[in-house]
C-alpha positions in Angstrom: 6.4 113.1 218.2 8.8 110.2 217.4 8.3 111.1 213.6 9.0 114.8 214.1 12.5 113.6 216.1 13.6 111.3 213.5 12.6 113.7 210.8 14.8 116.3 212.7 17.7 113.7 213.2 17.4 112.8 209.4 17.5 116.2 208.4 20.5 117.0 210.8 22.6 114.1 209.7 22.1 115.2 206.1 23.3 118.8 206.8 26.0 117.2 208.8 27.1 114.9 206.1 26.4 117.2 202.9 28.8 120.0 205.4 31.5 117.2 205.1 31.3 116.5 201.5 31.7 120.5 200.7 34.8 120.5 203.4 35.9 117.5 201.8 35.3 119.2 198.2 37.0 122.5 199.3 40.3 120.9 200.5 40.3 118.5 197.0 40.1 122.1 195.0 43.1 123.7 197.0 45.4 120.2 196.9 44.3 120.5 193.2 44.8 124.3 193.0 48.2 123.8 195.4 49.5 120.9 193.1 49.0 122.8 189.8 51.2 126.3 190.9 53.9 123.2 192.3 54.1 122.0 188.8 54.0 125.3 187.0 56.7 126.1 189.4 58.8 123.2 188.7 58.2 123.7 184.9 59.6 127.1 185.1 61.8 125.8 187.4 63.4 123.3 184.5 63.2 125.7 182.0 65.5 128.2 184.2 68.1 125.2 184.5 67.9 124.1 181.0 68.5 127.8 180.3 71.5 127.6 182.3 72.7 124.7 180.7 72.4 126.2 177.3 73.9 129.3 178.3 77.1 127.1 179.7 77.7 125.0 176.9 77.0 128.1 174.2 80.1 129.6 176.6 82.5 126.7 176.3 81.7 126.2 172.6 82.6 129.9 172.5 85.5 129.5 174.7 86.8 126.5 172.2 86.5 128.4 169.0 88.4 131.8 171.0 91.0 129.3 171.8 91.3 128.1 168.6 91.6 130.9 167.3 94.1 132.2 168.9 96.1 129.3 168.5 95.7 129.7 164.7 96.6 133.3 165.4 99.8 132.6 167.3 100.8 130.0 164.7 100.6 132.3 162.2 102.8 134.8 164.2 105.6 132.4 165.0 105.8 131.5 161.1 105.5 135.4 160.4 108.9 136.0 162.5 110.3 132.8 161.1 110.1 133.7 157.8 111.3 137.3 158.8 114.4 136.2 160.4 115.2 133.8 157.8 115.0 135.8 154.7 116.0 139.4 156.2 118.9 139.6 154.2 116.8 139.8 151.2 114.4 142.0 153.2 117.2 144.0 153.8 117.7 144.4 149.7 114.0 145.0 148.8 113.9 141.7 147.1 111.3 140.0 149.4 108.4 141.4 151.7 106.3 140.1 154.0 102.8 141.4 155.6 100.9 139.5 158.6 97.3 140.6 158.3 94.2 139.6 159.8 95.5 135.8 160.0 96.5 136.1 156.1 100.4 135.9 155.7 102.0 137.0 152.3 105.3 137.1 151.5 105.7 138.6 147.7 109.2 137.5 146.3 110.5 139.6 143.0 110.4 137.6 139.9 114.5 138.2 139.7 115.3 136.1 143.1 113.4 133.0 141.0 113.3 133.0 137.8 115.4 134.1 134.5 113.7 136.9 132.5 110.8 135.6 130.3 111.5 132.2 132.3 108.8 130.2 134.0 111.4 127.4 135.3 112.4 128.1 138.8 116.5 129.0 138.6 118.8 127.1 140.7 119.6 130.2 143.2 115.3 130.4 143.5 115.5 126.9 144.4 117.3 127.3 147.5 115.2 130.6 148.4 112.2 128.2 148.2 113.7 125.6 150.1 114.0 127.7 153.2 110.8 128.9 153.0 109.5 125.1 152.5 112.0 124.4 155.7 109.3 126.7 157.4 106.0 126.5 155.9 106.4 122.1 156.5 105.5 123.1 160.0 102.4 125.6 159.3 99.5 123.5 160.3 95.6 124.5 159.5 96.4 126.8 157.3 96.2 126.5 152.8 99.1 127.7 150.6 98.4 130.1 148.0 100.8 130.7 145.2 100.0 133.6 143.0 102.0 134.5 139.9 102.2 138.7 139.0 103.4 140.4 136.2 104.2 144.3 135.0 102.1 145.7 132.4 104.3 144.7 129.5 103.6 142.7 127.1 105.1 139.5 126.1 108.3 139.9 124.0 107.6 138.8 120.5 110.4 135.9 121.2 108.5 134.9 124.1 105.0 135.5 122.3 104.6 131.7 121.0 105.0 130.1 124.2 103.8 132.9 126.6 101.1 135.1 124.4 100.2 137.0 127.1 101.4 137.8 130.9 99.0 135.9 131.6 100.5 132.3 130.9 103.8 133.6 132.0 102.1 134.3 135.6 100.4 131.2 135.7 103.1 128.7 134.3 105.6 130.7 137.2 102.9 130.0 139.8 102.5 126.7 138.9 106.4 125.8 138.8 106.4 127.4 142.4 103.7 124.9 143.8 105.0 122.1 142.4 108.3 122.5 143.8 106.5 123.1 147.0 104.7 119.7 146.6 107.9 117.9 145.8 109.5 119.2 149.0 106.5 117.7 151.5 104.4 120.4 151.4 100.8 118.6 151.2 99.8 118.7 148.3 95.7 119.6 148.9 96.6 123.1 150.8 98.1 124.2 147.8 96.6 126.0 145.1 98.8 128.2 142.3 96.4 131.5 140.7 97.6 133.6 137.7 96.5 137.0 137.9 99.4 138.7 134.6 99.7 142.3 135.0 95.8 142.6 136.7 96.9 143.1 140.4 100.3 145.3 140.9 101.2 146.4 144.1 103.2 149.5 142.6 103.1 151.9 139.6 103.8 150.4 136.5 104.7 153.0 134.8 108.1 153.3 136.7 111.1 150.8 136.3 111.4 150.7 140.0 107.0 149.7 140.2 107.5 147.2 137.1 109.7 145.6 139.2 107.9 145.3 142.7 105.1 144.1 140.4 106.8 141.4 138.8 106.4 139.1 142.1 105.3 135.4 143.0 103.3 135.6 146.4 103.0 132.7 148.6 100.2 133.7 150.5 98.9 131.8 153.5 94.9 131.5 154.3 93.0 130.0 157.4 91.1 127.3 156.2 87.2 127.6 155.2 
């Protein structure tokens, strides 16, 4: 009888204890289960504020480079009325023109304002043009200078011919005597580039006096930088 009740209490103590361990067992596998959706959570949790942060500093970045752009923009509309107001009188005549365009400023002057006929070297009444246009362009920040030389469609004068053979080393020697005097004024030297293009890009018809002579031009052209 005394085997039977400590068989009994054995068995008993063994349910008992094996009930614990699956209690025990159960509440590890639902910390375990409860603790694995925390840190899912606070994984998607991080990703949601790293998100955040990456959609905040793409917006100032954007914000910057707006800014700056406007700034460029507004630059290039103060020197767009400066150069207006300064040359209208030879606005007025037809002599110079000057476009604003997409952040791209040209002003095209007629060869006769600069230079002698068949000249390269800048005259003394183009000298003083230039230097009020140099009086404005000193101030022109992040921008590069582009001085392109144009010609009409007819050819080089046989007098001409041995040191110009063609319009286009007229173009380019005029271009070139524009930028240098540029340079020698204070304009920095590495935004300014001279380009020859002859009788290859007219802004009129050549085969009127009146578009030969629009065509004949220097353009000083200004350019954001790359």
């Amino acid at each position: 009888m005394k085997r039977s009740c400590f068989v009994i209490a054995s068995l008993f103590a063994a349910c008992m204890l094996f009930s614990g361990c699956l209690v025990t067992e159960s509440k590890y596998i639902k910390k375990s289960e409860e603790a694995d959706r925390l840190s899912r959570e606070l994984a998607a949790e991080k990703e949601r504020t790293q998100a955040l942060l990456d959609e905040n500093l793409a917006l100032k970045e954007n914000t910057a480079k707006l800014e700056k752009k406007t700034l460029k923009a507004e630059e290039t509309s103060n020197t767009y009325k400066q150069l207006i107001q300064e040359m209208k009188g030879e606005i007025a005549k037809g002599q110079i023109t000057i476009t604003e365009l997409k952040g791209k400023l040209t002003m095209d002057v007629v060869d006769k304002i600069l230079f002698d006929s068949g000249e390269a070297k800048v005259k003394e009444e183009g000298l003083a043009v230039l230097q009020r246009v140099v009086d404005i362009l000193k101030n022109v920040k992040d921008k590069n200078i582009r001085v392109e030389g144009h010609t009409d469609n007819v050819p080089i004068a046989a007098r001409l011919a041995q040191r110009y053979p063609t319009n286009w080393e007229l173009s380019a020697a005029r271009a070139i005597n524009v930028t240098k005097y540029l340079q020698e004024k204070g304009i920095d030297a590495q935004i300014l580039s001279a380009t020859a293009y002859g009788e290859f890009k007219p802004i009129a018809d050549n085969s009127t006096p009146e578009g030969r002579a629009k065509n004949r031009r220097i353009a000083i052209i200004l350019l954001p930088k790359d």
